[in-house]
RODO-2510 file (C-alpha; in nm, 4 decimals, decimal comma):
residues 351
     n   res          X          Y          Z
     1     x     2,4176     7,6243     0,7515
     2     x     2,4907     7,3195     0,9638
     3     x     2,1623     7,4062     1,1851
     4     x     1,9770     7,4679     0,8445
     5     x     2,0330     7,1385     0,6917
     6     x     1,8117     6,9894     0,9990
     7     x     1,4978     7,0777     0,8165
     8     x     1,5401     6,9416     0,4632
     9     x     1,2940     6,7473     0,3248
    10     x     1,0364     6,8725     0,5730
    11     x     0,9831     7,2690     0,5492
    12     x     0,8870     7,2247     0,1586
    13     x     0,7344     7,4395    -0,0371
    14     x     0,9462     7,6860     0,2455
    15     x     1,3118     7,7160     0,2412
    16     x     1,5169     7,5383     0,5413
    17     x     1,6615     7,8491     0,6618
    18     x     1,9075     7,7986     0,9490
    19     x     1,9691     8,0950     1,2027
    20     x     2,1899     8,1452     1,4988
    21     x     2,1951     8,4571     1,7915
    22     x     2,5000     8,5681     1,8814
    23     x     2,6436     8,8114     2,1622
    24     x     3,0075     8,8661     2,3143
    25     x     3,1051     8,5702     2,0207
    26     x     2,8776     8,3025     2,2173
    27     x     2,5655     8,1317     2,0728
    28     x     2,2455     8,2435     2,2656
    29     x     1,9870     8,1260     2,0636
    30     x     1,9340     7,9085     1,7726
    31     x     1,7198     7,7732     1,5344
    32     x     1,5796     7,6536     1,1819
    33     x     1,2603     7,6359     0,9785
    34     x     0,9813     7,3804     1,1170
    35     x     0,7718     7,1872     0,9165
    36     x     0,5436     7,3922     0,6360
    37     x     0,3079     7,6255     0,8667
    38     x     0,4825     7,6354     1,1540
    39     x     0,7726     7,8906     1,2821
    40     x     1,0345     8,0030     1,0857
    41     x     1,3948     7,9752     1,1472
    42     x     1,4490     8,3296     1,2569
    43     x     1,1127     8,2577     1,5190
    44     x     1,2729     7,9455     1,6956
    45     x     1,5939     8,0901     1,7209
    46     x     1,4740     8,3784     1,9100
    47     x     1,2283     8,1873     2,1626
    48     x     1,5371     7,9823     2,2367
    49     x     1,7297     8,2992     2,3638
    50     x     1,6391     8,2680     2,7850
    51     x     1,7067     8,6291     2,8156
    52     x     1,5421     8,8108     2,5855
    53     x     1,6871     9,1521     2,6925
    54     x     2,0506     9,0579     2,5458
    55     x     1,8908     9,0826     2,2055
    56     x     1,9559     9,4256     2,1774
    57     x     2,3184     9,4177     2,1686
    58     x     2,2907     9,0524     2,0184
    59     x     2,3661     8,9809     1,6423
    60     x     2,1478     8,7198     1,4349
    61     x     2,3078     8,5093     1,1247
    62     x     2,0642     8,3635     0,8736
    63     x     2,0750     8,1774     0,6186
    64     x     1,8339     8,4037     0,3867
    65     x     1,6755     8,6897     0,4092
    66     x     1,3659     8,6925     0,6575
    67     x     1,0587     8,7063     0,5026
    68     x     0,8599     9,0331     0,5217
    69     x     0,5298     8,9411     0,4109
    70     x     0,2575     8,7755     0,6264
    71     x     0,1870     8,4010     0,5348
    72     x     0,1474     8,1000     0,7103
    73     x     0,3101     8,3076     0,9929
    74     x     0,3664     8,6387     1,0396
    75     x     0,6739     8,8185     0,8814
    76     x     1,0087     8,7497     1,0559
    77     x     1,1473     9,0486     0,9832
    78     x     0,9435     9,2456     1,1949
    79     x     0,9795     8,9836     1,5249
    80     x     1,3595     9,1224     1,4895
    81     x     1,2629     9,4706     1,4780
    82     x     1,0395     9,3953     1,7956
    83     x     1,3061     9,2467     1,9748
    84     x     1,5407     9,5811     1,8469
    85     x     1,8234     9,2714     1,7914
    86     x     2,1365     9,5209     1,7316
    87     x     2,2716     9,3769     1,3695
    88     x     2,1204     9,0943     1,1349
    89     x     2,3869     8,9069     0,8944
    90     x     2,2049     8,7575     0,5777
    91     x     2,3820     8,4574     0,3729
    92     x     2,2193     8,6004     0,0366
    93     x     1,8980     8,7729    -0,0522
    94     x     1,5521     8,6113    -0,1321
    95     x     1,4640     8,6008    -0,4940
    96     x     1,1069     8,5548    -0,4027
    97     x     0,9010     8,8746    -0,5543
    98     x     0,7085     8,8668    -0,2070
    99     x     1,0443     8,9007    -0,0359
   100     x     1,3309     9,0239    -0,2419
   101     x     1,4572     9,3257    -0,0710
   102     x     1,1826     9,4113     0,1394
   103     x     1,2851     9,2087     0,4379
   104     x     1,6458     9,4134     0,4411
   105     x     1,5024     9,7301     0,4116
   106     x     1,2174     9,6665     0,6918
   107     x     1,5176     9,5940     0,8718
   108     x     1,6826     9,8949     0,8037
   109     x     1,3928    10,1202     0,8494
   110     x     1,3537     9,9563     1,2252
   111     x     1,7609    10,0736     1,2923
   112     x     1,9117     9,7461     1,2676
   113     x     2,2539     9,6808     1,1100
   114     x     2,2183     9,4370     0,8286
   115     x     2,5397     9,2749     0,6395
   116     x     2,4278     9,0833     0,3430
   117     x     2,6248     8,8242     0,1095
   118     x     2,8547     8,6579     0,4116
   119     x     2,9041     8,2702     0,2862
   120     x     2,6935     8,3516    -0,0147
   121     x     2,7898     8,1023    -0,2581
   122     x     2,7375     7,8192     0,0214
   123     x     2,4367     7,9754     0,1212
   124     x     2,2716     8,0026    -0,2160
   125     x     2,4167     7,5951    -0,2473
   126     x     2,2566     7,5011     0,0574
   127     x     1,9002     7,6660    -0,0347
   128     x     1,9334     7,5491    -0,4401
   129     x     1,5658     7,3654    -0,4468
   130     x     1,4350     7,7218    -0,3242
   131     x     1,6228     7,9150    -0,5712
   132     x     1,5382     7,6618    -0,8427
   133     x     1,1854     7,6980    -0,8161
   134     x     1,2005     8,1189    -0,7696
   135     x     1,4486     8,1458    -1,0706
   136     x     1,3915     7,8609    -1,2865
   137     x     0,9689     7,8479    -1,2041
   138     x     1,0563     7,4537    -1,1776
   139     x     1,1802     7,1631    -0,9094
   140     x     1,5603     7,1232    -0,8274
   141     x     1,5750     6,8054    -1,0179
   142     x     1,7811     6,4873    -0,9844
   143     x     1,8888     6,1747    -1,1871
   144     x     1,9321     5,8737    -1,0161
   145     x     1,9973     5,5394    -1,1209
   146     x     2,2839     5,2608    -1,1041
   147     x     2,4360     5,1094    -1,3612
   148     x     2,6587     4,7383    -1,3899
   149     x     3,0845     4,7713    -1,4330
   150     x     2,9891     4,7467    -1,7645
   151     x     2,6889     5,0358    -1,7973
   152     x     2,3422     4,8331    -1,7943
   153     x     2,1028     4,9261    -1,5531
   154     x     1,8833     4,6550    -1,5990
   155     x     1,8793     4,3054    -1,7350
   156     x     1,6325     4,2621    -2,0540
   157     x     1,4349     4,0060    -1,8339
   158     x     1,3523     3,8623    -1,5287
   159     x     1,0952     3,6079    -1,3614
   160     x     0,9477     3,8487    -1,0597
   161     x     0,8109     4,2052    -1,0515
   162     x     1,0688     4,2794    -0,7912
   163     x     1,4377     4,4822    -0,8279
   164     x     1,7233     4,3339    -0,9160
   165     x     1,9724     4,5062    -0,6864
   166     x     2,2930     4,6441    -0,8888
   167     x     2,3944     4,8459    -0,5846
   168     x     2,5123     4,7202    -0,1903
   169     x     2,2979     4,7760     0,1053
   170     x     2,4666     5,0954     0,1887
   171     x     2,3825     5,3225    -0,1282
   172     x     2,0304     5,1677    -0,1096
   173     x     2,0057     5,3020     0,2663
   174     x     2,1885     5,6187     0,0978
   175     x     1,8817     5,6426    -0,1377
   176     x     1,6202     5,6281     0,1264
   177     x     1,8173     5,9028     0,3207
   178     x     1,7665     6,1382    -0,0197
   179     x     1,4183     6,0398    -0,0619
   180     x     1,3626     6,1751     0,2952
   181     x     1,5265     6,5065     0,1428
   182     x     1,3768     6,5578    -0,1818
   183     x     0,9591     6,6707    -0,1870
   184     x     0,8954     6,3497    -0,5061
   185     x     0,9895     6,1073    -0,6655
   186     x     0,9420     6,0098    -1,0013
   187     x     0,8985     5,6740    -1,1873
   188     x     0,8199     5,5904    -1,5400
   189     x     0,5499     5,3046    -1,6507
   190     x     0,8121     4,9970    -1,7298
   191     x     0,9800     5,0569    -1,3672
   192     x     0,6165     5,0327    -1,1792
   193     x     0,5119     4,7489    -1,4092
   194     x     0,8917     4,5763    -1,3988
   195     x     0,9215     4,6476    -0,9905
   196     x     0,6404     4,6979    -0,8327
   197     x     0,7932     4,9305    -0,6203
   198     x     0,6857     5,1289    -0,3145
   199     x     0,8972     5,4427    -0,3781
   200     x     0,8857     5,5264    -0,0001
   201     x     1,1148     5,5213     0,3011
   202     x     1,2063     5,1891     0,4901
   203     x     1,5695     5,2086     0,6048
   204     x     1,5960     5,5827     0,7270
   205     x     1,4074     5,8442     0,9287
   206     x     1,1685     6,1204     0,7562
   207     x     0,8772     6,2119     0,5649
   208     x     0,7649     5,9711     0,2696
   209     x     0,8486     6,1896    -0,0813
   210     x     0,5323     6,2646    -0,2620
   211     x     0,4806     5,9826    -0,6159
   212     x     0,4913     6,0807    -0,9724
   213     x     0,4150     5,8323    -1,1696
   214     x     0,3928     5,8179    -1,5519
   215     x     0,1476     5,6440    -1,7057
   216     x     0,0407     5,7206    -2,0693
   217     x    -0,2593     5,4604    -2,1135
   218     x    -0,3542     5,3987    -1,7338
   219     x    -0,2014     5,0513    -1,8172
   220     x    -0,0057     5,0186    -1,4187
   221     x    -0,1983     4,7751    -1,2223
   222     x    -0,4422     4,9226    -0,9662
   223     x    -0,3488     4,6941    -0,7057
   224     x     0,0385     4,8198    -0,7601
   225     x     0,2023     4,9507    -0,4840
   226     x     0,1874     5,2838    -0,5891
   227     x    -0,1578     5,2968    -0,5721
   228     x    -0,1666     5,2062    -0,1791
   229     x    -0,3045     5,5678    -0,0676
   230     x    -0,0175     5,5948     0,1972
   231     x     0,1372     5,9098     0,0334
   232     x    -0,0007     6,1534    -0,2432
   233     x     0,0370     6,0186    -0,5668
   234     x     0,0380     6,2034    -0,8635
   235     x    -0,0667     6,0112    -1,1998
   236     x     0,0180     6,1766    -1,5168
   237     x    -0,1103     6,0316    -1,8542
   238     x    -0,1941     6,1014    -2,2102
   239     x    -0,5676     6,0629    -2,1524
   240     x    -0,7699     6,3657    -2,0972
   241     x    -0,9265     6,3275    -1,7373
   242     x    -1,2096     6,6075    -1,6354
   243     x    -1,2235     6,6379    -1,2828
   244     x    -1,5138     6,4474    -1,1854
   245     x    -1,3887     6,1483    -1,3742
   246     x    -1,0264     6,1948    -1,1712
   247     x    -1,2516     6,1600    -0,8212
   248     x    -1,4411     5,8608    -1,0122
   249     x    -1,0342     5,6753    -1,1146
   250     x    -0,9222     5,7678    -0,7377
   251     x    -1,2177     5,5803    -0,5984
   252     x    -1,2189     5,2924    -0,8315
   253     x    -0,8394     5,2662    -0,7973
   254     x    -0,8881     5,2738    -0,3969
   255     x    -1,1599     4,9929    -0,4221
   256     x    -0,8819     4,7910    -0,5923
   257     x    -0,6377     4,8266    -0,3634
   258     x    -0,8483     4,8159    -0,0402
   259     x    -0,7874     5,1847     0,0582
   260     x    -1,0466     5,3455     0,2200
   261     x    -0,9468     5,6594     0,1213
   262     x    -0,6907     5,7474    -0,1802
   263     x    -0,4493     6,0362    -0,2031
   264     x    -0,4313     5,9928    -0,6165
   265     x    -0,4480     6,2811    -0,8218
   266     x    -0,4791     6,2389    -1,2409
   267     x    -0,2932     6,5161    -1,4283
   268     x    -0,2860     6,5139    -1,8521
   269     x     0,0266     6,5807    -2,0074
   270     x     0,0962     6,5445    -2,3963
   271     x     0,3440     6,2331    -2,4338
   272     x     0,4559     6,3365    -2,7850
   273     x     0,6674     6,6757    -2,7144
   274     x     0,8377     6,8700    -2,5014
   275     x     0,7348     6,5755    -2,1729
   276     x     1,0126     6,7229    -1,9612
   277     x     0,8616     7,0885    -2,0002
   278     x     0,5305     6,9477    -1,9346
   279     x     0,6392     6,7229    -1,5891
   280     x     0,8239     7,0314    -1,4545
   281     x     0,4785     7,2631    -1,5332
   282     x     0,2800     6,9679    -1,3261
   283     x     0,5262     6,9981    -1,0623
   284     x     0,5652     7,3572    -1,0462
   285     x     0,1372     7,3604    -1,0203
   286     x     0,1540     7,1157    -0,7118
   287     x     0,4013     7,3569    -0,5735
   288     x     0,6994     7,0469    -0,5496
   289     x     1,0268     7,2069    -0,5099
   290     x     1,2485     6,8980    -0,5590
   291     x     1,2108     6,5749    -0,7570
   292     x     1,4191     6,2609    -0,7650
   293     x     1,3782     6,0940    -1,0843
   294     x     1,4486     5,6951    -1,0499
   295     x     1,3989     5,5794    -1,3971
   296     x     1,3366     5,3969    -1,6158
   297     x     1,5868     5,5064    -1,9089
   298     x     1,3717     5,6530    -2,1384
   299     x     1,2133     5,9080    -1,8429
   300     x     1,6332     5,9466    -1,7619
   301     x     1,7237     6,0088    -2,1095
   302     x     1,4062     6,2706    -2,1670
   303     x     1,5118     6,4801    -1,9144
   304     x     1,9026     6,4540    -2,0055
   305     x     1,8357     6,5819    -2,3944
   306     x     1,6209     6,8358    -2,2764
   307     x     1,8639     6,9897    -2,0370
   308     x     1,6380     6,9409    -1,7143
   309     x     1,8252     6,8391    -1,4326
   310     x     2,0541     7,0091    -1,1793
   311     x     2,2444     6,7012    -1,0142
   312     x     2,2934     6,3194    -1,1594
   313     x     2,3639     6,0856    -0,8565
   314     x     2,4872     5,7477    -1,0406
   315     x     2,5562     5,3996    -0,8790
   316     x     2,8502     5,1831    -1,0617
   317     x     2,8212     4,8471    -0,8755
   318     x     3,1043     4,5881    -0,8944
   319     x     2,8922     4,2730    -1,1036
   320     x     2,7951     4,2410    -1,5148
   321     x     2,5367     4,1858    -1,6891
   322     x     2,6020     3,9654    -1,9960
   323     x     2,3112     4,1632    -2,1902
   324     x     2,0541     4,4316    -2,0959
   325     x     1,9534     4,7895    -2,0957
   326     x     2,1554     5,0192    -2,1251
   327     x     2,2364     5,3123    -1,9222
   328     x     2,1971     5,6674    -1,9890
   329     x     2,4178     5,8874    -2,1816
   330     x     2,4713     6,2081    -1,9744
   331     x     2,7661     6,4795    -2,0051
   332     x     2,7946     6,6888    -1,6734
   333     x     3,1177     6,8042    -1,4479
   334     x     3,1568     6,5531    -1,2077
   335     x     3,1546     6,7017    -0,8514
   336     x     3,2127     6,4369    -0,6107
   337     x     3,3135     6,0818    -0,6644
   338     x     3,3643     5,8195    -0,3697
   339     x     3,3562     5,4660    -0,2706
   340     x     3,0921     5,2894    -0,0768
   341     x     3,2293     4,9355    -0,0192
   342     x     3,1943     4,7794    -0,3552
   343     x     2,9972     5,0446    -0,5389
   344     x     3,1317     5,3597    -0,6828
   345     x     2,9250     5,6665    -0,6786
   346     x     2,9726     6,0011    -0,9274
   347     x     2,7551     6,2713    -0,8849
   348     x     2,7219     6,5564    -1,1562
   349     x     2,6332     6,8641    -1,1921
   350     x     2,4512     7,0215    -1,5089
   351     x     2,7347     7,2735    -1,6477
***
C-alpha cells in the first residue's frame, strides 16, 4: 500500500492501485497506477521485472483486483495470464460492475492461484475515494476549515479581500499537500467574495485540484481569481444556463480576466433543497471522486446536517477572536488528533 499511495491525487477517476512481484521472498518488480490513461499498477510492475521468465514461479500482491475489462488500456488481468505469473494476492475485490469478480475468475480460468482479502480493511482504507464513488454513486468528501481557541473561523469583518490566517505555516503547507490529493475543491460565494482566493497549489508538489465554486446569482467578480482559466472550474448557480449561453458566460468571463482561453463550466443546481444531494449529483456527472470542501460555514454546515461527508480535518489555532463567525457544529468519532507547533488538528470520521 506504501507503493500505492505514490499515485494519489493523480490516477483520478482510476484507483491508485499499488502492486509488488515477488519470488523466493525478494521484490522483483514493482509498481502503481500512472496518471488517468496510462498503465496500470499491475502493467508497471511487471515491465519492471528484468527477467521476465521468473514470472512463472513469481507471486504478484495488489492492492485491488485487476481490472478485466478493456478501457483506457487493456485489461490487466489478462497481461498476468500472459506472463502465466504462478499466484496473484488481491487486498479486496472491485465493486465496480465492470470489474467485480470477473478479474478473479479470468484469473482462475488462466490457472493462476489467487488469494483474496489479505490486508483488506487497510486496503479498502487506502482506496476509500474509489469505493465511495462505486458504493455511494458520490465523491469521498471532506470538511476542512480552522477555527480560533475559542471556535470562530472568521472575524465578522475585515479591510482586504485576503485570508486572515487562524492556522501556522505548517498546516497551511499541510493543506496544499491534501489539495494535491483530493480531485476538487469546493468554496462557497462569501469565501470567493471575502478572500479572493486561488484554491490551487503553491507550497507543495502535484496536480492543481479541479474548482467548485458556488454561486447562486453569478454575483463573484469575473476578474476573481477563480476565474483565471488555469484549472477547470466548475460554477454552480441557481440560474438556469442552456448550453450555448454557458460557452457565451465562459467567454465573457475570460475577456474579463484576460484569459485567452477559459476552462469554466456553468452547472444549475436548485439552492432551496436538498443542495448537498444536488453538489454530489454535479460531481458524480463530472466523474470527481474526491472533494475538499473549504467553506464558508453555511456550505460546512449543509453538508454536516445532511450527513455528506466521510472525514472532517479541523484546525484549532492558538489566538481569539473577540467576536465573529462561528464555527461549525459537527458530531463524528475523532480518529487522529496531533500537534503541529501551535495549532491542534482533529480529524473525524462520519460514524
Amino acid at each position: 500500500m506504501q507503493i500505492a499511495k505514490n499515485g494519489i491525487g493523480t490516477t483520478m477517476p482510476n484507483p491508485s492501485v499499488g502492486a509488488v512481484v515477488v519470488l523466493n521472498d525478494e521484490i522483483i518488480g514493482e509498481g502503481f497506477t500512472s496518471p488517468y490513461g496510462n498503465s496500470h499498477a499491475e502493467v508497471n510492475a511487471i515491465n519492471t521485472v528484468k527477467d521476465k521468465s521468473q514470472l512463472t514461479e513469481a507471486t504478484i500482491y495488489v492492492t485491488l483486483e485487476p481490472c478485466s475489462h478493456f478501457g483506457k488500456t487493456p485489461p490487466c488481468a489478462d497481461l498476468i495470464a500472459k506472463h502465466q505469473i504462478k499466484k496473484v494476492v488481491i487486498g479486496c475485490v472491485d465493486s465496480n460492475s465492470l470489474v467485480t469478480g470477473k478479474g478473479i475468475e479470468r484469473l482462475k480460468n488462466a490457472g493462476c492461484t489467487v488469494i483474496v482479502g489479505v490486508l483488506e480493511k487497510e486496503c479498502r482504507a487506502h482506496h476509500k475515494r474509489f469505493f465511495t464513488v462505486q458504493e455511494e454513486k458520490r465523491p469521498f468528501i471532506i470538511l476542512k476549515w480552522a477555527e480560533t481557541n475559542n471556535r470562530f473561523i472568521a472575524p465578522l469583518t475585515k479591510e482586504e479581500a485576503k485570508p486572515v490566517w487562524i492556522s501556522n505555516t505548517y498546516s497551511q503547507q499541510l493543506v496544499h499537500k491534501w489539495r494535491s490529493e483530493e480531485h476538487a475543491i469546493l468554496v462557497g460565494t462569501n469565501t470567493v467574495i471575502s478572500d479572493n482566493p486561488k484554491l490551487n497549489i503553491r507550497s507543495w508538489k502535484g496536480n492543481n485540484p479541479i474548482r467548485i465554486v458556488l454561486d447562486r446569482t453569478l454575483r463573484v467578480p469575473k476578474d476573481a481569481h477563480v476565474f483565471d482559466g488555469s484549472v477547470k472550474t466548475i460554477v454552480l448557480t441557481n440560474i438556469r444556463i442552456k448550453s450555448q449561453e454557458s460557452r457565451q458566460l465562459s467567454k465573457m468571463y475570460a475577456t474579463s480576466s484576460g484569459v485567452e482561453k477559459s476552462q469554466l463550466v456553468f452547472e444549475q443546481v436548485d439552492f432551496s433543497e436538498n443542495l448537498a444531494q444536488q453538489i454530489c449529483q454535479v460531481l458524480q456527472k463530472h466523474q470527481i471522486q474526491s472533494v475538499i470542501i473549504e467553506g464558508g460555514l453555511q456550505i460546512l454546515q449543509t453538508f454536516i446536517d445532511a450527513g455528506l461527508w466521510d472525514e472532517a480535518r479541523v484546525f484549532i489555532g492558538g489566538n481569539e477572536f473577540e467576536d465573529g463567525v462561528g464555527a461549525p457544529v459537527i458530531s463524528g468519532k475523532t480518529i487522529e488528533e496531533f500537534k503541529i507547533k501551535n495549532d491542534r488538528l482533529k480529524i473525524m470520521a462520519n460514524d
